[in-house]
SEMAR-337872 format. One record per residue (C-alpha): x, y, z; residue number from 1; residue in one letter. Coordinates in steps of 0.1 Angstrom, whole numbers, plus 2048, in hexadecimal, padded with zeros to 3 digits. Layout:
% residues N
<r X="X" Y="Y" Z="Z" n="NUM" res="A"/>
...
END
This chain:
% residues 315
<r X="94F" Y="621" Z="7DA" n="1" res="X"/>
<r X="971" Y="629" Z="7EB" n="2" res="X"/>
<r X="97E" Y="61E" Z="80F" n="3" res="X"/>
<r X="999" Y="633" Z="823" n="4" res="X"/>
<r X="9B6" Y="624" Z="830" n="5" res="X"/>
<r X="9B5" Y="614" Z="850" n="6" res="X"/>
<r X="9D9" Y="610" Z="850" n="7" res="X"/>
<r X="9E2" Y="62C" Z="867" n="8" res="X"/>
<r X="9C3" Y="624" Z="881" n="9" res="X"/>
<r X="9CC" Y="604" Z="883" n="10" res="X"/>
<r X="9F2" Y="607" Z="88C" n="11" res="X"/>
<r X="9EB" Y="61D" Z="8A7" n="12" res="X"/>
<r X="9CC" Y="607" Z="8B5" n="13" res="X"/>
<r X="9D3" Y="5E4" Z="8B5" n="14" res="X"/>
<r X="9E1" Y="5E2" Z="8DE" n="15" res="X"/>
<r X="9E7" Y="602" Z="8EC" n="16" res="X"/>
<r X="9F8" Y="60A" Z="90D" n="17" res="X"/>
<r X="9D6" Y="608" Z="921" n="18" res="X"/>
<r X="9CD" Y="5E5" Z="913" n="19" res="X"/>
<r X="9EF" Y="5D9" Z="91F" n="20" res="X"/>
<r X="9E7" Y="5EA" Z="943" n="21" res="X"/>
<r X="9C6" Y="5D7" Z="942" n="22" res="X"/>
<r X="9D7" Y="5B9" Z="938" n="23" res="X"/>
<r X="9F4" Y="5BA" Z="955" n="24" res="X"/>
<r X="9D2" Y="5C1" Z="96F" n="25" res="X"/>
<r X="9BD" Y="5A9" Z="964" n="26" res="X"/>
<r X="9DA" Y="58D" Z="964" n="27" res="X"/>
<r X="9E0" Y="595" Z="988" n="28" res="X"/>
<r X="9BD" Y="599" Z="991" n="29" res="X"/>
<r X="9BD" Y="576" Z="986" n="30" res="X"/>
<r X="9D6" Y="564" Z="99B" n="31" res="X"/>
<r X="9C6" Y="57B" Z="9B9" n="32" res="X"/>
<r X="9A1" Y="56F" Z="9B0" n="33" res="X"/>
<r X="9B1" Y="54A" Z="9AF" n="34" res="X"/>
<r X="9C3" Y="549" Z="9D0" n="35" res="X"/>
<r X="9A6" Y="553" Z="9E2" n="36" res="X"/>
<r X="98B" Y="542" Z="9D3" n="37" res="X"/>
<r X="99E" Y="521" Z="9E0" n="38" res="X"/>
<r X="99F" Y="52B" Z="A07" n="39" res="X"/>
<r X="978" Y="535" Z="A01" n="40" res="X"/>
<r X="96B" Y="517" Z="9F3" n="41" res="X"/>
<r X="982" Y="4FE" Z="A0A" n="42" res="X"/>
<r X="977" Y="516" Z="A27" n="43" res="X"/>
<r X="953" Y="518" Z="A1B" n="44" res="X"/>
<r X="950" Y="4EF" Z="A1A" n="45" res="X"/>
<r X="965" Y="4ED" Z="A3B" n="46" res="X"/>
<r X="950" Y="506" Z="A4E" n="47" res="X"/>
<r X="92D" Y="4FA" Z="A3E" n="48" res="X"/>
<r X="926" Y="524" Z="A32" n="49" res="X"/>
<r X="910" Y="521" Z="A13" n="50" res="X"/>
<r X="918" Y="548" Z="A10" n="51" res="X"/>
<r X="939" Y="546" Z="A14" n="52" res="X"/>
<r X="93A" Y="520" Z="9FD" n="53" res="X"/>
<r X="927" Y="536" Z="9E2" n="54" res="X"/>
<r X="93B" Y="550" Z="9E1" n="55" res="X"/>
<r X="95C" Y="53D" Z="9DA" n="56" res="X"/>
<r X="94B" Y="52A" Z="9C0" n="57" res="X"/>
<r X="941" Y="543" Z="9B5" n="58" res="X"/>
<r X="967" Y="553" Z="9B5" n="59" res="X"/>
<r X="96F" Y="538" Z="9A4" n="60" res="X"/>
<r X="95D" Y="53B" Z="984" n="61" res="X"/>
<r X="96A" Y="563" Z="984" n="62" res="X"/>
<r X="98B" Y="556" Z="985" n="63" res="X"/>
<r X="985" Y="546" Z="963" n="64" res="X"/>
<r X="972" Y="565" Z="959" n="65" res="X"/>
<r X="98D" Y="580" Z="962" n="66" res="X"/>
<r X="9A5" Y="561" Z="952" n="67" res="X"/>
<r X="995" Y="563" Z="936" n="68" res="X"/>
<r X="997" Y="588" Z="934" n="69" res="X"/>
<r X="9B9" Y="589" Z="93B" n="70" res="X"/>
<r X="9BA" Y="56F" Z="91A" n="71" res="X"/>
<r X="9A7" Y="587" Z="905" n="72" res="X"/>
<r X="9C4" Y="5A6" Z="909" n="73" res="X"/>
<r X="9DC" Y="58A" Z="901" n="74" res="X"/>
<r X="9D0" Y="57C" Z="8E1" n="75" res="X"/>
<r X="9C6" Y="59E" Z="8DA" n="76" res="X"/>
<r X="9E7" Y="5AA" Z="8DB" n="77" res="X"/>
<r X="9F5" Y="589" Z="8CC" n="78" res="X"/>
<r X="9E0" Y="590" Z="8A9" n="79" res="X"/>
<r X="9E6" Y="5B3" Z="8A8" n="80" res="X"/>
<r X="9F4" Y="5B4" Z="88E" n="81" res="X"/>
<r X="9E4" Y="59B" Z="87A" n="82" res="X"/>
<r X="9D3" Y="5A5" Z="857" n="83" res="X"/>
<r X="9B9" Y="58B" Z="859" n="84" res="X"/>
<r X="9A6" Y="5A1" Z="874" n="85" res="X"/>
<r X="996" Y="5BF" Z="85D" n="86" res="X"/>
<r X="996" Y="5D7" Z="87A" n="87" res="X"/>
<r X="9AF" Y="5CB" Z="891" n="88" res="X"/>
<r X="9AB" Y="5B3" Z="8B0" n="89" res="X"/>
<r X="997" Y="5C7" Z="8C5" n="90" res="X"/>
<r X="972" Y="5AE" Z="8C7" n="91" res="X"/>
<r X="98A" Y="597" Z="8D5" n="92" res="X"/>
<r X="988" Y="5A8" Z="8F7" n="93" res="X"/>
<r X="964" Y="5AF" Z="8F2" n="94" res="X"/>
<r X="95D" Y="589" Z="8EC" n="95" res="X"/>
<r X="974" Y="586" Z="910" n="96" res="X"/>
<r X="958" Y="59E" Z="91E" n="97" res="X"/>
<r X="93F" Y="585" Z="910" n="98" res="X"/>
<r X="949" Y="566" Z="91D" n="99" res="X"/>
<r X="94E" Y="578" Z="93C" n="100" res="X"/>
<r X="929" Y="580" Z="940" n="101" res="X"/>
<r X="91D" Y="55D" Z="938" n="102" res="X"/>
<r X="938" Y="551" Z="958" n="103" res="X"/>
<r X="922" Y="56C" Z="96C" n="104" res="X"/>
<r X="901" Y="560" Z="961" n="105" res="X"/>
<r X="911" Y="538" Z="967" n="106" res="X"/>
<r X="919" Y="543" Z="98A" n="107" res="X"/>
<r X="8FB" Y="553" Z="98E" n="108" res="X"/>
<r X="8E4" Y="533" Z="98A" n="109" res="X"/>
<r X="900" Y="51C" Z="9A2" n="110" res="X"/>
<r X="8F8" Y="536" Z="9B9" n="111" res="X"/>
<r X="8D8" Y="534" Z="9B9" n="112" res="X"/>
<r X="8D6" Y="50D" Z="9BB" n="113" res="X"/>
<r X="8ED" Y="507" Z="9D5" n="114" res="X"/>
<r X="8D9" Y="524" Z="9E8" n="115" res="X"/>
<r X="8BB" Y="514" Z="9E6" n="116" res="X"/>
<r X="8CB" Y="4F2" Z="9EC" n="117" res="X"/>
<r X="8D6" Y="4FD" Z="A0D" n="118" res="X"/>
<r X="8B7" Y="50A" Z="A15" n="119" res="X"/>
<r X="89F" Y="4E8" Z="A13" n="120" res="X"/>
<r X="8BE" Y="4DC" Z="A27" n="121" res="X"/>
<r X="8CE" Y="4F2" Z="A3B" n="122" res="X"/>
<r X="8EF" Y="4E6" Z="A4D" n="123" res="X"/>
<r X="904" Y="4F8" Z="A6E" n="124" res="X"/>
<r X="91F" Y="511" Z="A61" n="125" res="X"/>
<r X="93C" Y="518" Z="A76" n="126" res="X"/>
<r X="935" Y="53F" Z="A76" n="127" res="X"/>
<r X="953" Y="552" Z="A86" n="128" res="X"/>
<r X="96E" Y="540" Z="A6F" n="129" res="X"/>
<r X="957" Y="543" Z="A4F" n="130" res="X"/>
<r X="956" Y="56C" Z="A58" n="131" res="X"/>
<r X="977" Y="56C" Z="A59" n="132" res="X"/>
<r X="97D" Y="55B" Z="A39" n="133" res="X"/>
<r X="960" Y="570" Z="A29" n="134" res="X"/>
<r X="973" Y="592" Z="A35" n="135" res="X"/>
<r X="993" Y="585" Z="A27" n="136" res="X"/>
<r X="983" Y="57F" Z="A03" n="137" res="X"/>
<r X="972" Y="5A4" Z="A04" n="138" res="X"/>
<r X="996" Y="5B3" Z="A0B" n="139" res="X"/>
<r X="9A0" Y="59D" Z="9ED" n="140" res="X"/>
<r X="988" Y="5A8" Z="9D5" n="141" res="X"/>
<r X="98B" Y="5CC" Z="9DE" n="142" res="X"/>
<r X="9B0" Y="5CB" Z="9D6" n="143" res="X"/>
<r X="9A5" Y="5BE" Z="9B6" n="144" res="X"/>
<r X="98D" Y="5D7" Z="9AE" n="145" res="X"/>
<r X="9A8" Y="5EF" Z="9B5" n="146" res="X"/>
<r X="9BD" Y="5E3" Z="99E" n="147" res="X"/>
<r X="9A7" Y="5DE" Z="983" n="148" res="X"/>
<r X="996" Y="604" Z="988" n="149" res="X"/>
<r X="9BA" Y="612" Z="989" n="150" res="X"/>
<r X="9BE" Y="601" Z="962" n="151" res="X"/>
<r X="99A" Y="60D" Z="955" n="152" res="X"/>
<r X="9A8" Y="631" Z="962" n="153" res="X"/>
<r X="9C9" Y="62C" Z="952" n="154" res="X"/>
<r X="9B7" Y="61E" Z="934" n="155" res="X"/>
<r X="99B" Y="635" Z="934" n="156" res="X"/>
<r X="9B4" Y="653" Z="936" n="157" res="X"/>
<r X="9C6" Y="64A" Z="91F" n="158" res="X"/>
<r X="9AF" Y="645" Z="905" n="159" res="X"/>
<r X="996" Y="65E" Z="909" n="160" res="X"/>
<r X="9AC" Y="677" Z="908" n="161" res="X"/>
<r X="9AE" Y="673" Z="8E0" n="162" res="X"/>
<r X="98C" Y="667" Z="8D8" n="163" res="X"/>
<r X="970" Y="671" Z="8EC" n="164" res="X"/>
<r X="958" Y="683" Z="8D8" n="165" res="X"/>
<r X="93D" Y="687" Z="8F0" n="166" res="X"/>
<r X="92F" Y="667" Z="8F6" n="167" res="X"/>
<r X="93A" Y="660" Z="917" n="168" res="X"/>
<r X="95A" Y="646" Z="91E" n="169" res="X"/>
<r X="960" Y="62A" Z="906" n="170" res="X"/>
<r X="962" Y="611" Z="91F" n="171" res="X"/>
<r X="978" Y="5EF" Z="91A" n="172" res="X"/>
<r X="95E" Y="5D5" Z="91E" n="173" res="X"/>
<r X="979" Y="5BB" Z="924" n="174" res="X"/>
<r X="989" Y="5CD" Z="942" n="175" res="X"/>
<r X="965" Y="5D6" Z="94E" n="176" res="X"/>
<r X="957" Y="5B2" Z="94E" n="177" res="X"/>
<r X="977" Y="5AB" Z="965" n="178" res="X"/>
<r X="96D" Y="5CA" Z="97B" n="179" res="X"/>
<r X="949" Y="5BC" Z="97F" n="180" res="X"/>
<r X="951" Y="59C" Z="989" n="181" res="X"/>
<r X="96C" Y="5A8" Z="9A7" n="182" res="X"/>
<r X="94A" Y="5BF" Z="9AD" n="183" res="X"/>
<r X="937" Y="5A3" Z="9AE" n="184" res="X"/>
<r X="94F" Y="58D" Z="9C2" n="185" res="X"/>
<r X="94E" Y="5AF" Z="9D9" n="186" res="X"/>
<r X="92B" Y="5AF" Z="9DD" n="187" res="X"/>
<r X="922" Y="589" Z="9E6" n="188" res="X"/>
<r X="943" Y="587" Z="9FE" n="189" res="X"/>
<r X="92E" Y="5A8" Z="A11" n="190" res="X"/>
<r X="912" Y="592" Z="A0B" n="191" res="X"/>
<r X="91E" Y="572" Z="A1C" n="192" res="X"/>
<r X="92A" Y="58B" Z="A3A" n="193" res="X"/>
<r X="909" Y="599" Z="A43" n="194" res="X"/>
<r X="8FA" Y="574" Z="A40" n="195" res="X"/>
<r X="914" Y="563" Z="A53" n="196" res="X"/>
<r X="916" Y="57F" Z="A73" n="197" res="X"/>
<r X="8ED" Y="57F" Z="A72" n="198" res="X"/>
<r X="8EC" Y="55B" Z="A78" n="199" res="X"/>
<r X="90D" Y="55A" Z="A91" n="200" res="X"/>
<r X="8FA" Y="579" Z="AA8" n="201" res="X"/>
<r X="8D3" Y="576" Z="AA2" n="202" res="X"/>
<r X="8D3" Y="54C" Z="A97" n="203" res="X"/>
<r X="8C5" Y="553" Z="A74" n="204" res="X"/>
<r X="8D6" Y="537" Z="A64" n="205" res="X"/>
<r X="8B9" Y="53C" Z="A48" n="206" res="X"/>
<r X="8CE" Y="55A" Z="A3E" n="207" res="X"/>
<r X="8EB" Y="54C" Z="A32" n="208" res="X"/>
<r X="8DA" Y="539" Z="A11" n="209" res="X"/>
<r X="8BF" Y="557" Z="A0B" n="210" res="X"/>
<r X="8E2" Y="56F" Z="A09" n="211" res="X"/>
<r X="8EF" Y="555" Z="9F0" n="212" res="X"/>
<r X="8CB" Y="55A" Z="9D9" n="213" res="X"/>
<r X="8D0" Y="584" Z="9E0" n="214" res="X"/>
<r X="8F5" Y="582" Z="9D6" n="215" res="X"/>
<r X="8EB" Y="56D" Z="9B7" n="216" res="X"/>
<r X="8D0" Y="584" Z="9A7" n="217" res="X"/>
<r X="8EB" Y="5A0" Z="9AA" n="218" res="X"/>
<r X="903" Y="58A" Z="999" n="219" res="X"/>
<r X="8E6" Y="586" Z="97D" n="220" res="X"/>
<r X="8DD" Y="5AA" Z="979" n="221" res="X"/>
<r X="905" Y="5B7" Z="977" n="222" res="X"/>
<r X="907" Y="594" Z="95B" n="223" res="X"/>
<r X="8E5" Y="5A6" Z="947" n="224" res="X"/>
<r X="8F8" Y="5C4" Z="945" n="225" res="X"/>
<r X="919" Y="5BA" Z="937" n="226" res="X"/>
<r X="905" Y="5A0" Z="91E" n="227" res="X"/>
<r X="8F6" Y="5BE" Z="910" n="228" res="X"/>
<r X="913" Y="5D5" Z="90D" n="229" res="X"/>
<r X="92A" Y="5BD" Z="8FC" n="230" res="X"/>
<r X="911" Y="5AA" Z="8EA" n="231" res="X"/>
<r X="905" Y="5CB" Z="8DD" n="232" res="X"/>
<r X="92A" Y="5CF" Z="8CD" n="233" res="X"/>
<r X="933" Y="5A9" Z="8BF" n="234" res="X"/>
<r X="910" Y="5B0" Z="8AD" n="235" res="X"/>
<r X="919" Y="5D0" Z="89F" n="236" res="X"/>
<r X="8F7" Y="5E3" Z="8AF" n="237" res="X"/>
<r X="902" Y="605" Z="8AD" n="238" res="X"/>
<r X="8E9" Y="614" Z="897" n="239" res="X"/>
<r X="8DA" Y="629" Z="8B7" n="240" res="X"/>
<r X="8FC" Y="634" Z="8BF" n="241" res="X"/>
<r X="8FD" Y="65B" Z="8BD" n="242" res="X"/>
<r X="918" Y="659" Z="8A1" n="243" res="X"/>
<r X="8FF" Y="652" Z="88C" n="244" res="X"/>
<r X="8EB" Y="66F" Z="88E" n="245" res="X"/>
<r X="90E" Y="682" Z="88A" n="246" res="X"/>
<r X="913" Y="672" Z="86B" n="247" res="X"/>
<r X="8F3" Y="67B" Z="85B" n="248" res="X"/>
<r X="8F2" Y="69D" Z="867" n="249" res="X"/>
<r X="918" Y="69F" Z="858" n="250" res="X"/>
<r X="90E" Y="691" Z="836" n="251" res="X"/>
<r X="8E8" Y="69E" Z="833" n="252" res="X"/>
<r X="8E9" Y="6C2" Z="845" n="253" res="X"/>
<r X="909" Y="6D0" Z="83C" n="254" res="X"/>
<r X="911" Y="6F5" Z="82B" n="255" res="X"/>
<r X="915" Y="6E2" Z="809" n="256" res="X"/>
<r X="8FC" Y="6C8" Z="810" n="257" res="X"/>
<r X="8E4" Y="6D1" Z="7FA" n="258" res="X"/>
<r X="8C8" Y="6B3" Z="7EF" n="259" res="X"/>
<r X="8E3" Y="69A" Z="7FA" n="260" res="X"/>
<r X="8D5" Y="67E" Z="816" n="261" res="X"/>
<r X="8E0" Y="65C" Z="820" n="262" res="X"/>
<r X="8D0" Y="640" Z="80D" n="263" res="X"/>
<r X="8DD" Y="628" Z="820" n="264" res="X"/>
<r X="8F3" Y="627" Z="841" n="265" res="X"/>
<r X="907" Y="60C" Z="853" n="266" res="X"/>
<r X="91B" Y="610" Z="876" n="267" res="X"/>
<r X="92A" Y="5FC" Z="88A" n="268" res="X"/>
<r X="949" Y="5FB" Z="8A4" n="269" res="X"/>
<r X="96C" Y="5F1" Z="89D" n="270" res="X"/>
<r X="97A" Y="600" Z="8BC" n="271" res="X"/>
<r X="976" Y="60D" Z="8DE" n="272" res="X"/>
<r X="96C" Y="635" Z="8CF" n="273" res="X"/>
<r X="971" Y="626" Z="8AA" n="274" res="X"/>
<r X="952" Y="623" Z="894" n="275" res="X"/>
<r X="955" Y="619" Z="86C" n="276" res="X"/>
<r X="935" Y="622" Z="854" n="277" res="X"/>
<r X="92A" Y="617" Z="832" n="278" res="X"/>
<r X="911" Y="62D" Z="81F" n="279" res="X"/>
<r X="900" Y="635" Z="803" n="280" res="X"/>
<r X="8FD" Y="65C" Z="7FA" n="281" res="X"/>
<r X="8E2" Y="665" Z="7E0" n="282" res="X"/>
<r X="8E9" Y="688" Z="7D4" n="283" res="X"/>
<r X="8E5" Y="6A5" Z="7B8" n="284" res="X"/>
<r X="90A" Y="6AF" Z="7BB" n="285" res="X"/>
<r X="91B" Y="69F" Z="79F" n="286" res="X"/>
<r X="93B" Y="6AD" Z="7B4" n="287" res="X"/>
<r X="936" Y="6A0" Z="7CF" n="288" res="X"/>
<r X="951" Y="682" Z="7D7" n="289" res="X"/>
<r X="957" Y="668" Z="7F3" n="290" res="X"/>
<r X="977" Y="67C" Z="800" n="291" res="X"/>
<r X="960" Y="69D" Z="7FF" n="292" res="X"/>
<r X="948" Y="687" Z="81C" n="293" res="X"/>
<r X="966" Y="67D" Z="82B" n="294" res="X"/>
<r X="973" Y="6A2" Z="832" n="295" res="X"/>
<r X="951" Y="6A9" Z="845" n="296" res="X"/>
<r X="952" Y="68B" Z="85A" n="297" res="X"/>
<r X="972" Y="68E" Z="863" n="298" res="X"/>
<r X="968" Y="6A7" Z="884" n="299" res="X"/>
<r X="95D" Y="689" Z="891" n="300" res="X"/>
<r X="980" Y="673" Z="897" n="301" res="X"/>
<r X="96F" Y="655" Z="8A4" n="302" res="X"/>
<r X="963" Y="64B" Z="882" n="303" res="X"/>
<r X="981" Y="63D" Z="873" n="304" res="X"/>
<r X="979" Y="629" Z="856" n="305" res="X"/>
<r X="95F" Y="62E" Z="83B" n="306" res="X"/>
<r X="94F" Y="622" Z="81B" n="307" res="X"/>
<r X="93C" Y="639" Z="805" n="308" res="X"/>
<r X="929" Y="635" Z="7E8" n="309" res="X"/>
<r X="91C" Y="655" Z="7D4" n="310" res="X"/>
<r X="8FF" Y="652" Z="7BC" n="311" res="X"/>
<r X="8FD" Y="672" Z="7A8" n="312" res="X"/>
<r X="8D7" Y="679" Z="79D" n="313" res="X"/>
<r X="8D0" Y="691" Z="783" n="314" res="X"/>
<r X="8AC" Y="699" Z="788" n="315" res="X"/>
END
């Protein structure tokens, strides 16, 4: 049983120039996402908008999300270098992703509540200045979502250039779960708009509250999503991933294949496009060797660490 040498992979993919990108966004994103989630909730509880009360609560807990994010890219970076992490630092923005998805699913339910809560009692809302301060937050988060979609293209560019093998974009999970929740930020400020001018011009104060329930079955659906996606990675699920197949058909269906198959496979992710694999080849080749296997999987670069084991039969 022999492993490669990770030493090369690792060097060039413990922070690279788009993670730092992501990092510098997602900081400023931050401090953005903080500023105006104070004029929304002081303006929400001045002007009695549940909408528009909702929506920079629920600001709030994204500033702690995209905080948290922006946390991730740092410690990331920080530990690097570190040997105690056997395939760099990399989970460490995927766990950011994480966290950030339960914050969306937390906002989600004090959404709903105060929603509801508004609804059995409904108070007057002082609709032209919440509008205003509803339209100021949507400018807000779409300069956000700017700047984070301007690093996932930098980022994106920069690394699928070298390492995408067919499988679509490897996306950062990190940076995404920041994306989604300026999206989401996006969506329930449009939200609280529509609720606030239908009960200013047409008297449907009833709107504002049933917005607030809309807005927070979005935010629920978008936290479902990213839940899966990173959760799917911190608990190495990749087994459906097409690189498997690729491995297989590598090891079972080359020229030189002969009777060789896989006895027993393992995958999982240790990078954006970067898969390792353990497995166990049962074969009639006595020449057949682990550095032989590594030759043929070596068209497919996103597989950059593996562990073979060889057992020879000889009938």
């Amino acid at each position: 049983m022999q492993p490669d040498n990770l030493s090369d992979w690792s060097h060039d993919h413990v922070f690279d120039t788009g993670s730092q990108v992501a990092e510098r966004g997602t900081r400023l994103v931050t401090w953005i996402t903080a500023a105006m989630m104070v004029i929304e909730i002081a303006a929400g509880w001045w002007y009695n908008s549940m909408a528009l009360l909702a929506d920079g609560w629920h600001m709030s807990s994204h500033a702690v999300a995209i905080g948290l994010s922006a946390f991730a890219y740092s410690a990331a970076r920080k530990h690097a270098h570190d040997p105690r992490f056997a395939f760099g630092t990399w989970k460490i923005e995927v766990l950011g992703g994480f966290a950030s998805a339960i914050f969306l699913l937390g906002v989600a339910a004090l959404m709903t509540f105060s929603s509801v809560e508004r609804i059995v009692s409904p108070q007057a809302i002082h609709y032209r200045e919440a509008v205003v301060v509803a339209t100021l937050g949507l400018i807000v988060n779409l300069v956000c979502a700017l700047i984070l979609g301007k690093a996932h293209d930098h980022h994106d560019h920069g690394h699928d250039h070298g390492h995408d093998h067919g499988h679509g974009h490897s996306h950062d999970l990190n940076l995404k779960s920041a994306y989604v929740h300026v999206i989401a930020d996006a969506a329930t400020s449009v939200l609280a708009i529509v609720a606030l001018i239908g009960g200013w011009i047409y008297g449907w104060s009833w709107l504002d509250p049933v917005m607030g329930i809309v807005g927070a079955v979005l935010v629920a659906k978008w936290a479902k999503g990213l839940l899966t996606e990173t959760g799917k990675v911190l608990l190495d699920r990749e087994m459906d991933h097409p690189v498997v197949a690729e491995i297989r058909e590598v090891v079972e269906t080359g020229p030189d294949a002969g009777e060789t198959r896989i006895a027993d496979l393992h995958v999982w992710r240790v990078g954006r496009a970067a898969y390792s694999c353990a497995l166990t080849v049962v074969t009639y080749d006595p020449a057949l060797t682990p550095a032989r296997i590594r030759e043929r999987l070596a068209i497919h670069a996103e597989i950059v660490h593996t562990t073979i084991e060889i057992q020879v039969r000889t009938q």
